[in-house]
C-alpha positions as CSV (number, residue, x, y, z in Angstrom):
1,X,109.2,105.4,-13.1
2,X,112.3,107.6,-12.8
3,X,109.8,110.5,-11.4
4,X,108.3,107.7,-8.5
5,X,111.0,105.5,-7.8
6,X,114.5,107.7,-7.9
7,X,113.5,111.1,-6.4
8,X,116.1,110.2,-4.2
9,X,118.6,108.3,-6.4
10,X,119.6,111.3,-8.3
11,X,123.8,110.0,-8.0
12,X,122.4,106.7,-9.3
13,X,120.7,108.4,-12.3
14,X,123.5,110.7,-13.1
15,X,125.7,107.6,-13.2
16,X,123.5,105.4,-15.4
17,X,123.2,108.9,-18.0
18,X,127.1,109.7,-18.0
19,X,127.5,105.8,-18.7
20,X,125.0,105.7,-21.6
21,X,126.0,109.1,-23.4
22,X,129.4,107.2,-23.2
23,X,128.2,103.9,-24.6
24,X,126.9,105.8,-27.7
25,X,130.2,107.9,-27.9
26,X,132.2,105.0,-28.0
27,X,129.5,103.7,-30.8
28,X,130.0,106.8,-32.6
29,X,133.9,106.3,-32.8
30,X,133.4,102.7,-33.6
31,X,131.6,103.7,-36.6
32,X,133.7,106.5,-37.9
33,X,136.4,103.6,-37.9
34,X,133.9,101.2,-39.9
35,X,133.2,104.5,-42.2
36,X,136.9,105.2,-42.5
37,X,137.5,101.5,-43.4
38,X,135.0,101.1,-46.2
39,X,136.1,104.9,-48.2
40,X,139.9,103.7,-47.6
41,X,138.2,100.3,-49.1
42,X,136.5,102.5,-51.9
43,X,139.2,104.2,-52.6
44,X,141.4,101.1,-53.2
45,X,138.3,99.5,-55.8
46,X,138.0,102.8,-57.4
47,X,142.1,103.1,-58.1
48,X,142.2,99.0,-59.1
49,X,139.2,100.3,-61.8
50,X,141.3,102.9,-63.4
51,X,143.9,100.4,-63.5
52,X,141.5,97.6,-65.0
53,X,139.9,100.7,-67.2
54,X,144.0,101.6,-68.5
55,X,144.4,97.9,-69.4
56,X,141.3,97.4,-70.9
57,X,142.1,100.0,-73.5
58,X,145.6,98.5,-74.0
59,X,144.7,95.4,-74.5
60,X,142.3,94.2,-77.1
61,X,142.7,90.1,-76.9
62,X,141.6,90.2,-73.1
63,X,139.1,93.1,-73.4
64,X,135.6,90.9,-72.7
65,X,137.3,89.6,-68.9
66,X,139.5,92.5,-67.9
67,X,135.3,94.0,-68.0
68,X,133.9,92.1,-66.4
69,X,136.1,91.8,-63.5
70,X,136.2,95.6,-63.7
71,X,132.7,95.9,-63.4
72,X,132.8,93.4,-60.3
73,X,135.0,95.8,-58.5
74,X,133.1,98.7,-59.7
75,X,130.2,97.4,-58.3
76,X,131.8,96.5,-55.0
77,X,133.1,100.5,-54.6
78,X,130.0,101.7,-55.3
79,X,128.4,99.2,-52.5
80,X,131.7,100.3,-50.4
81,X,130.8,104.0,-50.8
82,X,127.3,103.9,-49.7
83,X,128.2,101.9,-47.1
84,X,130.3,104.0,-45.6
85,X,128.3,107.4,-46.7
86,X,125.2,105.7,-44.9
87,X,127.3,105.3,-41.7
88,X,128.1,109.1,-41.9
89,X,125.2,110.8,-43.4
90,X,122.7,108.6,-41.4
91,X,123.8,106.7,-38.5
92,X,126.6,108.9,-36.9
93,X,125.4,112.1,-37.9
94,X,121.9,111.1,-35.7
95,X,123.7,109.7,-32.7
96,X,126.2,112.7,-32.6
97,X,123.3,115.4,-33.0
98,X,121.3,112.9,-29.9
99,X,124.5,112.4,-27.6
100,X,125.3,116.8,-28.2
101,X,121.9,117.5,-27.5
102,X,121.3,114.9,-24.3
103,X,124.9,116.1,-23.1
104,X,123.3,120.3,-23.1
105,X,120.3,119.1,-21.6
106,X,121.4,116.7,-19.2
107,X,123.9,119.4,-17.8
108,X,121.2,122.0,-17.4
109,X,118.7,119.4,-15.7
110,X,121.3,117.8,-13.3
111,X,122.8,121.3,-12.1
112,X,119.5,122.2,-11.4
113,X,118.5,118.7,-9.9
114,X,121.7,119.1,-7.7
115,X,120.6,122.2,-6.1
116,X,117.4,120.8,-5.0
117,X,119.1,118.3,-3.7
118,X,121.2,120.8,-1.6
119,X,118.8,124.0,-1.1
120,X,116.6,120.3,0.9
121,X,119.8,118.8,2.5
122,X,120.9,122.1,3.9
123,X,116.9,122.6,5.8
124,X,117.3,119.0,6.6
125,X,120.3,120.0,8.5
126,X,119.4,122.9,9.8
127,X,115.9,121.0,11.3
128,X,117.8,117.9,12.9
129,X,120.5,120.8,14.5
130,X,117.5,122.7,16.0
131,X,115.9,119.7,16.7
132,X,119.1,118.5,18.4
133,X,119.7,121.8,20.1
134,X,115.8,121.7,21.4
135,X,116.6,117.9,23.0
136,X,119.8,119.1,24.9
137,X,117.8,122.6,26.2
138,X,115.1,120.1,27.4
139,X,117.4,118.0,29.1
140,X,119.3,120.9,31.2
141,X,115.5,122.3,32.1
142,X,114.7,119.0,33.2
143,X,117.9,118.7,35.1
144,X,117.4,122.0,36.9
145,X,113.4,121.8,37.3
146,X,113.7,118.4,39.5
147,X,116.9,119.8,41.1
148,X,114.5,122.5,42.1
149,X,111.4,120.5,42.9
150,X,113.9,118.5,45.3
151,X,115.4,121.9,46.8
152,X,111.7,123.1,47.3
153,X,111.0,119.6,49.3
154,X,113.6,118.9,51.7
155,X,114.3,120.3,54.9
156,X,118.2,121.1,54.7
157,X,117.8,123.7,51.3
158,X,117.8,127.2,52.3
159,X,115.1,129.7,51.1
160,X,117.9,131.5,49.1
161,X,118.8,128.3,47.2
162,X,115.7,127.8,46.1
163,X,114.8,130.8,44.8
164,X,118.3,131.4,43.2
165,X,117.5,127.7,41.1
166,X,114.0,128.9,40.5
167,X,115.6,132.0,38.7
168,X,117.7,129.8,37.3
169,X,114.8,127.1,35.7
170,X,112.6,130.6,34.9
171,X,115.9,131.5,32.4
172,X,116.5,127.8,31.3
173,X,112.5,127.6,30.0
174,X,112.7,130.8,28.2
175,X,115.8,129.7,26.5
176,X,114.2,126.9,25.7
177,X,110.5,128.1,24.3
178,X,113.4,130.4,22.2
179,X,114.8,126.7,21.1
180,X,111.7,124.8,20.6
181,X,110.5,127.8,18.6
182,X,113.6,127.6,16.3
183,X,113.1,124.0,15.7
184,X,109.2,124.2,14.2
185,X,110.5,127.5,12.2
186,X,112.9,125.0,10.7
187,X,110.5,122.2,10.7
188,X,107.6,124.8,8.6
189,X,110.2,126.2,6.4
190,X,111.3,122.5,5.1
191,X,107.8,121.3,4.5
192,X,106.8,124.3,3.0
193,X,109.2,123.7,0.2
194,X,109.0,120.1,0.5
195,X,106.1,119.8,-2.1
196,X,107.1,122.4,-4.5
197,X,110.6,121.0,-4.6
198,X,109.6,117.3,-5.2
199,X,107.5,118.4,-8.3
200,X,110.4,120.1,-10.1
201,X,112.6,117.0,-9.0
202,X,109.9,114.6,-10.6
203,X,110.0,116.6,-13.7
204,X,113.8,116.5,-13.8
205,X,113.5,112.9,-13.7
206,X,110.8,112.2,-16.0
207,X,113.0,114.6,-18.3
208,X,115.9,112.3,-17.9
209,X,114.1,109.2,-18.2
210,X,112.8,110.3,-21.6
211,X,116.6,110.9,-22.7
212,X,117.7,107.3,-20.8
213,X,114.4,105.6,-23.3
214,X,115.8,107.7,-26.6
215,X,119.0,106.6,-26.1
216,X,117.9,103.1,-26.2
217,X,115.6,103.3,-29.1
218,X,118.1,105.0,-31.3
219,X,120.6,102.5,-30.3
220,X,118.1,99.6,-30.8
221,X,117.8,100.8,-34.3
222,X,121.1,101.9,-35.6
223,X,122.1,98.0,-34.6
224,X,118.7,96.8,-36.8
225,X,120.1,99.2,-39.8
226,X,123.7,97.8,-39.3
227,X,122.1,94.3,-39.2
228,X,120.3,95.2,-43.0
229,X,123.1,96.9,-44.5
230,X,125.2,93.6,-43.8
231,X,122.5,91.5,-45.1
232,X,122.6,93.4,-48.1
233,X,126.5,93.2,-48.3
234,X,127.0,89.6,-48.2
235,X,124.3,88.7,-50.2
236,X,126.0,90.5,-53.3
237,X,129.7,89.4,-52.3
238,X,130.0,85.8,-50.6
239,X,129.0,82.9,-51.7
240,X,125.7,81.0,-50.6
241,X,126.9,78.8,-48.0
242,X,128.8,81.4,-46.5
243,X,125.9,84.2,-46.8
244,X,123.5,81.5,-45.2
245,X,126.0,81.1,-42.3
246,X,125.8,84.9,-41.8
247,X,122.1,85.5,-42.2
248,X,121.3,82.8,-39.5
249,X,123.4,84.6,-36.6
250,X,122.3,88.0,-37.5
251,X,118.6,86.2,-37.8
252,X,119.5,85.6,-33.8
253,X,120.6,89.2,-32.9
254,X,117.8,90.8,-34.3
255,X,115.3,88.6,-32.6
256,X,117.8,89.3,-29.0
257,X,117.2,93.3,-30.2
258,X,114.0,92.8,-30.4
259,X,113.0,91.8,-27.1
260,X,115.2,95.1,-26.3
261,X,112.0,97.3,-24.8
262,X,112.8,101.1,-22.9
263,X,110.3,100.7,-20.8
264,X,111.4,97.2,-19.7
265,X,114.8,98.4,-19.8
266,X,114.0,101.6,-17.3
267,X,112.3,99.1,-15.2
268,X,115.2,96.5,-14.3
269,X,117.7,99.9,-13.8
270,X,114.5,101.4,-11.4
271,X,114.1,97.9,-9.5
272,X,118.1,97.5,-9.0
273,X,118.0,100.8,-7.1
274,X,118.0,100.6,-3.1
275,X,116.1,103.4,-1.9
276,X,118.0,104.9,0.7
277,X,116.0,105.3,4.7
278,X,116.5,108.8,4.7
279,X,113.4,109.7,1.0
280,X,114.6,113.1,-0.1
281,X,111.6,115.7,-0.5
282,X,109.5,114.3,2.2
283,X,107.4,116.4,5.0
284,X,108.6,115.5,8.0
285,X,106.7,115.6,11.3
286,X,107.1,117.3,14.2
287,X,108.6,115.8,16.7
288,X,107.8,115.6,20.5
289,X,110.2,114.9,23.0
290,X,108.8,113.0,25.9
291,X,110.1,111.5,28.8
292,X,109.0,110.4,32.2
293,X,110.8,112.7,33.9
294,X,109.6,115.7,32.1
295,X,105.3,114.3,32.7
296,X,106.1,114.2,35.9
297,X,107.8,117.6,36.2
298,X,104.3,118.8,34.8
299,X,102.8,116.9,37.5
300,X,104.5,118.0,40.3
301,X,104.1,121.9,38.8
302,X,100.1,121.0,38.7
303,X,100.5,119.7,42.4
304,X,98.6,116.8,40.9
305,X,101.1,114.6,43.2
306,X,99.8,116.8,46.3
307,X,96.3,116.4,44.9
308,X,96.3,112.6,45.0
309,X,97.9,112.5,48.3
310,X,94.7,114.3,49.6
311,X,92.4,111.5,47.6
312,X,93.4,108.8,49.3
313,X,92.3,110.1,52.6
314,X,88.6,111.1,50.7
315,X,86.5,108.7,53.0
316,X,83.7,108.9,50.8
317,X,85.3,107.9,47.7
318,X,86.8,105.1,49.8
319,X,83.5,103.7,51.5
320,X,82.0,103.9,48.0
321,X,84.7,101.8,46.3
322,X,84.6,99.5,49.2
323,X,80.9,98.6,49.4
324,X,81.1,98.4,45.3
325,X,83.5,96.0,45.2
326,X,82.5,93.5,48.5
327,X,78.4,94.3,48.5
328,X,76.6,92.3,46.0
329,X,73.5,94.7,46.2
330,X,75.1,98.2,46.7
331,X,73.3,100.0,44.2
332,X,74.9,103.5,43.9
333,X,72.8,106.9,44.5
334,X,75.0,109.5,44.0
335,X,75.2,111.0,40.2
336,X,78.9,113.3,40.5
337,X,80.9,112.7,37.9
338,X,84.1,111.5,40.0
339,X,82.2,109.3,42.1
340,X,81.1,107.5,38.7
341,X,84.2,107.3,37.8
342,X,85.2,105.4,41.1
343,X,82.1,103.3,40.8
344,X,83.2,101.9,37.1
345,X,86.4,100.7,38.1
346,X,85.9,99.7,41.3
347,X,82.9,97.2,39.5
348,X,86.0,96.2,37.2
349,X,87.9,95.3,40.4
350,X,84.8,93.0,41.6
351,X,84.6,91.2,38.6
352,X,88.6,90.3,38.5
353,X,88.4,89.4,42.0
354,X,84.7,87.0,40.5
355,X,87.0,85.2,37.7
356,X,85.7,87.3,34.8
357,X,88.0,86.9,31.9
358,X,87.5,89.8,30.0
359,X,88.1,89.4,25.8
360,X,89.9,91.5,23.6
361,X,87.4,94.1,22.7
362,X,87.2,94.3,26.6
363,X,90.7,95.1,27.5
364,X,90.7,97.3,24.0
365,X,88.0,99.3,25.7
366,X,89.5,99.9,29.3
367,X,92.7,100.5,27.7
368,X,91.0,103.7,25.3
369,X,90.0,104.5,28.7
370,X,92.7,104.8,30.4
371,X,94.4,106.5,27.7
372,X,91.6,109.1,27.6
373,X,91.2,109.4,31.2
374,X,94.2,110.1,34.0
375,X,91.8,109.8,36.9
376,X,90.6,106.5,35.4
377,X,94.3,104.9,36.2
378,X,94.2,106.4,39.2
379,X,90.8,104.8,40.4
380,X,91.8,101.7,39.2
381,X,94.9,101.7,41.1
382,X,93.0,103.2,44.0
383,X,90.3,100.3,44.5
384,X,93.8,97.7,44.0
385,X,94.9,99.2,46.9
386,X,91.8,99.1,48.7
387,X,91.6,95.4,48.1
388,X,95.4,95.4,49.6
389,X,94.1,96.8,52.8
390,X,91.6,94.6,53.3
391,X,94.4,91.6,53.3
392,X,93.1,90.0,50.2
393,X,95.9,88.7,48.7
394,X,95.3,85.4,47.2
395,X,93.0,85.1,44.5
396,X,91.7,82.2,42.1
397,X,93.6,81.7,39.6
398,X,91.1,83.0,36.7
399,X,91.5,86.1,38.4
400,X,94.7,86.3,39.0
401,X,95.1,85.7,35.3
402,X,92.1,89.0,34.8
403,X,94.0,90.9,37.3
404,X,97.3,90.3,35.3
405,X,96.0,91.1,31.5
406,X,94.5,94.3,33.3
407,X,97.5,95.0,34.9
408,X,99.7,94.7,31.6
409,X,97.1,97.3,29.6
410,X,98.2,99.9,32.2
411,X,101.9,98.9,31.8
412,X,101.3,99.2,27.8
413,X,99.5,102.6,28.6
414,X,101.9,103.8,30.7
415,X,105.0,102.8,28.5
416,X,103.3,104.8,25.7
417,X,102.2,108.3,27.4
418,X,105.4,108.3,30.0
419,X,103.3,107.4,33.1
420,X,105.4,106.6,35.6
421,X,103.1,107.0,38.5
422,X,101.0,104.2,37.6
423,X,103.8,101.8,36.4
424,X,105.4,102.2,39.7
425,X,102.5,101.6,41.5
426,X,101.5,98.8,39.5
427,X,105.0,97.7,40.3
428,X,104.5,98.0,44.4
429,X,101.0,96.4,43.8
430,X,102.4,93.2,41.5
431,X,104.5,91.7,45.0
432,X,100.9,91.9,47.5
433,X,98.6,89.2,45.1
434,X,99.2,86.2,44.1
435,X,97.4,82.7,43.4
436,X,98.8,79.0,44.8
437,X,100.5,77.0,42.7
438,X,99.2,73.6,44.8
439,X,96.4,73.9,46.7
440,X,97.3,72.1,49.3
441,X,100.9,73.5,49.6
442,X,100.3,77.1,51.4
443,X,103.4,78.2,50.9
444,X,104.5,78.1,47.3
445,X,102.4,81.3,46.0
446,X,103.5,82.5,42.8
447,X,103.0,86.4,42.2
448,X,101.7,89.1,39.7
449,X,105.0,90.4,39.8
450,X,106.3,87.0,37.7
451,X,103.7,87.9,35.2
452,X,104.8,91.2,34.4
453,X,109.0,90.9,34.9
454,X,109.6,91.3,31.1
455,X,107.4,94.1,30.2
456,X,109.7,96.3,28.4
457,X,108.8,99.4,30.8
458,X,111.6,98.0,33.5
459,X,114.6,98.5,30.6
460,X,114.4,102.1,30.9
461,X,116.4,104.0,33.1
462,X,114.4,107.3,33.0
463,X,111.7,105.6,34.3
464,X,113.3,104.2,37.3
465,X,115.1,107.5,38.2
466,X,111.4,109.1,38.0
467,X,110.2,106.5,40.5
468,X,112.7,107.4,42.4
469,X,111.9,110.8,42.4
470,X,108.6,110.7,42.7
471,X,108.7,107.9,45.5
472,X,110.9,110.4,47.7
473,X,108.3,113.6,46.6
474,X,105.5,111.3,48.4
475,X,107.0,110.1,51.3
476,X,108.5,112.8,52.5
477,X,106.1,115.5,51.5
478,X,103.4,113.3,53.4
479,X,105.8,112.7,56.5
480,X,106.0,116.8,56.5
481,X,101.8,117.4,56.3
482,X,101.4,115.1,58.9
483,X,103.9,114.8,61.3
484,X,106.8,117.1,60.5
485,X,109.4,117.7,63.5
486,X,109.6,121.0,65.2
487,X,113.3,120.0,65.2
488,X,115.4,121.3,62.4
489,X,117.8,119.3,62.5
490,X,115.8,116.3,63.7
491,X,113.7,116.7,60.4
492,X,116.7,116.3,58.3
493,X,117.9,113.5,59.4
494,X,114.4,111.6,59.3
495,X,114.1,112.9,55.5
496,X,118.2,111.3,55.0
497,X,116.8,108.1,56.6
498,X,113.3,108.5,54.5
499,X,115.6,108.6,51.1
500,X,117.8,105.1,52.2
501,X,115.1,103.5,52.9
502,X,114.0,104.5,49.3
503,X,117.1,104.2,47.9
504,X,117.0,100.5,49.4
505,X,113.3,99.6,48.1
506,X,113.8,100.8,44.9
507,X,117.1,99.3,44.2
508,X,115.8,95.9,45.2
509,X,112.5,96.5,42.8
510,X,115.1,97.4,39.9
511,X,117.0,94.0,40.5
512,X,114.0,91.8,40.7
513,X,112.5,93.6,37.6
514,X,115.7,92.8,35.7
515,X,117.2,95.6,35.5
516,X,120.8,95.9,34.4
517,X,123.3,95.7,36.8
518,X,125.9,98.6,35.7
519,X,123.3,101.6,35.1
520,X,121.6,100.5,38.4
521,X,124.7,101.1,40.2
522,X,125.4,103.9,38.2
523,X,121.9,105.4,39.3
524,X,123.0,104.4,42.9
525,X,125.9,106.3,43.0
526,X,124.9,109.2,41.4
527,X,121.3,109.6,43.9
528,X,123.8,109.4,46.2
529,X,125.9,112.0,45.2
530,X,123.0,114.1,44.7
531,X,121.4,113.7,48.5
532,X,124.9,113.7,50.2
533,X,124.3,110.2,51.5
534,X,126.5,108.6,53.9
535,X,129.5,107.2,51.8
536,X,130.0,103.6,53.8
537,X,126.3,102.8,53.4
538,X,126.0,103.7,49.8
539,X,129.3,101.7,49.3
540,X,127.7,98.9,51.4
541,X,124.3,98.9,49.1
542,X,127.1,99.0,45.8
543,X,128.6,96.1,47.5
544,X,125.3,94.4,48.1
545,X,124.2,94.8,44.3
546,X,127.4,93.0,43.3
547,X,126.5,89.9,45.4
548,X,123.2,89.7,44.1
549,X,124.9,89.8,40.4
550,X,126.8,86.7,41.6
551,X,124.2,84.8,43.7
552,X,122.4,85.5,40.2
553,X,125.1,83.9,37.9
554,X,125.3,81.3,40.3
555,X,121.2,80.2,40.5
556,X,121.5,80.3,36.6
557,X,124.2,77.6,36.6
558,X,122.0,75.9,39.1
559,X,119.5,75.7,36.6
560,X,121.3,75.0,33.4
561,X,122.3,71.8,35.6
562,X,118.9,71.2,36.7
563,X,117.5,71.0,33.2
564,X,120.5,68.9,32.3
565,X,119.6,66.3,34.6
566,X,115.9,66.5,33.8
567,X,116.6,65.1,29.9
568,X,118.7,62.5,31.0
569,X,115.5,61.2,33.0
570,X,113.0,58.9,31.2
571,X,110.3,59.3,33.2
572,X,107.8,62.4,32.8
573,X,106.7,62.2,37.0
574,X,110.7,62.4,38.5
575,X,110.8,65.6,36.6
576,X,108.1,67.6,39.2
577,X,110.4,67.6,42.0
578,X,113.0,69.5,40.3
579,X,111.2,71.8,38.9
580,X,109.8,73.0,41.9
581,X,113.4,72.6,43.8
582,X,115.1,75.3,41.4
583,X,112.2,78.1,42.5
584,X,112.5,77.7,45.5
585,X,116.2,78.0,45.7
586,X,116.1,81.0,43.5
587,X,113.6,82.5,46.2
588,X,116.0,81.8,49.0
589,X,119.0,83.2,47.7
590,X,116.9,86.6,46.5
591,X,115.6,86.9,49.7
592,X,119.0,86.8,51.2
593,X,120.5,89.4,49.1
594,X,117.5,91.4,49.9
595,X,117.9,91.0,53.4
596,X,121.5,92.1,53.4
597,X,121.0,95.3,51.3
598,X,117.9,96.3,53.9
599,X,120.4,95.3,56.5
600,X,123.2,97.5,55.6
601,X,120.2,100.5,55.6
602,X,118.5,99.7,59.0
603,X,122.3,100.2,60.8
């Protein structure tokens, strides 16, 4: 059990072994008092015989009693003697030689437990500093690579800036390959002795569980020999009343001692133990640090970003999508791997937009795919978009409800592999459809974007100052291959105006996605910082994020006193009015805080 259970629980063990070894030296001194108190009690009988002996001889008339009684107490210090000679020879003499042993071996095999312990605390160290160091290294490269990628981009970066930070991100990944090559050195070393260090460990503690079970045996029975010396004792000295008093108490401790089992005994000490989170002896896995950023740093290196721009305008792909989705007999020809690819999602997209409601082994199966398959999210996406251009908003609402699950699959995906191209178009894409909530009210539409508002993706700030990133990369690198300004200075200031207007989308996208109040100013401010943005406007769009916090506060009163009112009314049908009332109220007052932070941008 010890060897299973408490590989990690060696201060628990030590404990419960000093406590035991004490137990029995305690026992030991106990007895050598009970010993010392029957010879002193020999002793006494043996000198009250030589007197009886000395009177016996002197007097003739009382010879026959003063005998008899002699013998009595002759009988008792030989009984006295053995007593106490069994204590000695037997019972003390085995529990010293077992406490002298344990107390030689239990040194030896808890100095040499204690330095496992420490030779696998001291890698553990050593792999959560590299490990640590590795993080920080990643963070400055990641820092300094989209510090580049924006120097490279933008219009108002000289040549010699951007080749002085590209030195400076070449030096940054060298240092930290050196880091991340530290950290799995660390990593190999600890799991390399992981294995042969929890063997020895387990036979430590299988050693010291075998001491733990002798310790109660032998204690077990010196109390059972204690128990039948006493029986012995008062059946020869009290009388039968008395000795019948005795016998049925110790008759009760021997049947307590002997439901006294090791292994039972082991077992409650093993299942009081609280295993710590941290097991000692364990491999521990390598760990990879991802982050959105950093995916789409790779991204942008691959000039995947550029790559995509150039899809969109692929006619072909596009007609092909097109007729898939809105021609019922389109039957496709063409056998090239990418336009098969377009051809099974844009099918997908025609059965959404049909009502299908695809099952769990369905969505289980598109999901594997888009994990397996990039270009498979972007299709997707691509044919949504499609469907955008052509105007066709409003759907039915089983497929709004198809077009939602979907939708949340590629949230879940790209939550789980950092994909924050997808979840930000997903994002853009989640305000165009919708399905009515009355028929035969046009205007109350209720979106996609209310089906996906608590995914957990929004709650992360890295992701939204990727979007950002990435959103600006887009825009403005498509602005420059299609209609950059001969102007210098005239480019500049359409990419400043390019990056509000970002600035202003995204921030509005964060706060109707529920995203905290304090970090999205804080990523405000420091954006920026970082483009040299006009200070009054960014302290306008600050100012503008505040109201919103308390037009918020204020709708959430409104509908604490809305639902108030509603269980104070008995009737199920004066209920509908106000629970349309409060959405519509809610709507209003977002899109007035909306409007002033795109006013304060359009000045």
């Amino acid at each position: 059990m010890y060897s299973e259970s408490l590989l990690s629980g060696l201060q628990q063990v030590t404990t419960q072994s000093q406590t035991a070894r004490k137990l029995l030296e305690d026992m030991i001194e106990i007895f050598e008092e009970r010993a010392l108190l029957e010879e002193r009690y020999a002793k006494q009988l043996e000198k009250m015989v030589g007197n009886l002996t000395k009177l016996e001889e002197r007097n003739f008339m009382f010879k026959l009693p003063i005998y008899c009684l002699k013998s009595i107490y002759a009988s008792r210090q030989h009984q006295a003697e053995g007593f106490f000679q069994s204590l000695r020879e037997d019972l003390i003499v085995n529990l010293r030689g077992l406490v002298q042993g344990q107390n030689q071996q239990s040194k030896k095999l808890l100095e040499e437990a204690k330095k496992l312990e420490k030779d696998y605390s001291n890698l553990s160290i050593d792999v959560k500093k590299n490990f640590f160091d590795f993080k920080q290294k990643r963070r400055e490269y990641e820092q300094n690579a989209t510090v580049m990628v924006i120097y490279n981009l933008l219009s108002e970066f000289s040549e010699k800036k951007r080749i002085k930070q590209y030195y400076k991100v070449n030096e940054i990944q060298k240092q930290l390959l050196e880091y991340e090559s530290k950290y799995k050195q660390s990593l190999q070393e600890i799991n390399l002795n992981a294995d042969l260090q929890k063997e020895k460990m387990k036979q430590i503690m299988s050693d010291l569980q075998t001491q733990e079970e002798a310790r109660i045996t032998i204690f077990k029975d010196t109390l059972f020999r204690q128990i039948v010396m006493i029986i012995i004792f008062i059946g020869q000295i009290f009388e039968v009343s008395h000795a019948k008093n005795i016998q049925y108490d110790l008759d009760k401790i021997t049947e307590k001692l002997e439901e006294i089992q090791p292994p039972q005994e082991i077992k409650k000490f093993v299942d009081s133990y609280q295993k710590p989170q941290d097991q000692l002896f364990e491999k521990q896995e390598l760990v990879q640090i991802n982050s959105y950023i950093s995916n789409s740093l790779q991204r942008f290196f691959n000039k995947e970003f550029d790559d995509q721009l150039q899809q969109i305008d692929d006619q072909k792909i596009s007609e092909i999508a097109k007729s898939t989705m809105d021609k019922d007999d389109f039957e496709l020809a063409d056998d090239n791997p990418s336009i098969l690819k377009i051809y099974e999602q844009a099918l997908i997209i025609k059965k959404i937009w049909n009502g299908v409601q695809f099952n769990d082994e369905e969505l289980q199966y598109m999901k594997q795919k888009f994990i397996d398959d990039t270009q498979a999210r972007n299709n997707f996406l691509m044919c949504l978009q499609l469907k955008r251009s052509q105007q066709q908003f409003e759907l039915t609402p089983d497929a709004f409800n198809s077009l939602a699950r979907v939708m949340r699959v590629l949230l879940d995906v790209s939550n789980q592999y950092y994909d924050a191209t997808t979840a930000k178009k997903i994002m853009n894409l989640s305000f165009n459809f919708y399905k009515l909530k009355d028929e035969d009210v046009r205007d109350k539409i209720y979106s996609i974007q209310n089906e996906l508002v608590n995914h957990k993706i929004w709650e992360t700030r890295d992701y939204w100052e990727t979007c950002i990133i990435q959103q600006i990369y887009e825009q403005i690198k498509d602005q420059q291959n299609k209609s950059k300004s001969q102007n210098f200075i005239e480019q500049i200031i359409k990419e400043k105006n390019m990056i509000l207007t970002i600035l202003t989308q995204i921030s509005q996208n964060m706060l109707l996605f529920n995203f905290k109040f304090e970090p999205l100013k804080d990523i405000m401010i420091k954006f920026s910082a970082f483009f040299d943005l006009n200070e009054e406007i960014s302290q306008d769009l600050q100012n503008a994020i505040d109201g919103f916090e308390k037009a918020r506060q204020q709708q959430l009163l409104v509908i604490d006193q809305q639902k108030q009112k509603q269980t104070e009314q008995e009737q199920v049908q004066q209920d509908a009015p106000q629970q349309v009332a409060v959405p519509q109220q809610n709507q209003q007052q977002n899109s007035t805080v909306m409007n002033k932070i795109s006013s304060f941008f359009n000045k």
